[in-house]
Phi, psi and omega in degrees: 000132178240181199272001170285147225234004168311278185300359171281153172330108166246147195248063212295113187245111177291073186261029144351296195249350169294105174266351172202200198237031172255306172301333184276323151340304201283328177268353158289325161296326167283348192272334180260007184027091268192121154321152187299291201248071135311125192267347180045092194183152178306276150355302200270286199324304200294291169353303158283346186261042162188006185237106176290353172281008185256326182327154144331130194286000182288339188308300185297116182099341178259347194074143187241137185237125181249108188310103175240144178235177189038204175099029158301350155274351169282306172284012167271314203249323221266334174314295209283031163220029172057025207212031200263106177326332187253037159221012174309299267142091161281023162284350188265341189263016156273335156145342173224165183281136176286000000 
């Protein structure tokens, strides 16, 4: 896999409608179609966004860019209960997991 992003997966995660952090769990597991026992938890999401044996299988060996749109209510609700998906990990805002 090399850093270039033509060829990667894309996985489009919609959080339009996601309001806490249980629902951005449920809709992050569908989008990545996520194992049943997906811990929905910070911890298992970084776990999986770096274990390539959970990806889609179109994923594997090509990389995955996962696309997020909407989600004004994640960024509404989520600073202030801590729990906010775009501070989980800055290791992830270089474009890839190390």
């Amino acid at each position: 896999m090399t850093d270039d992003l033509a060829d990667r997966l894309v996985v489009t995660l919609d959080l339009d409608t996601v309001d806490d952090k249980a629902a951005f769990m449920e809709r992050i597991a569908g989008a990545l179609g996520l194992p049943d026992w997906f811990g929905r938890n910070w911890d298992a999401l970084a776990d999986s966004l770096t274990d390539r044996t959970v990806w889609p299988p179109a994923a594997v060996g090509r990389g995955l860019l996962l696309v997020v749109r909407g989600g004004g209510a994640t960024r509404r609700h989520g600073p202030r209960s801590g729990t906010s998906p775009w501070r989980c990990s800055p290791r992830w805002s270089g474009g890839r997991p190390d």
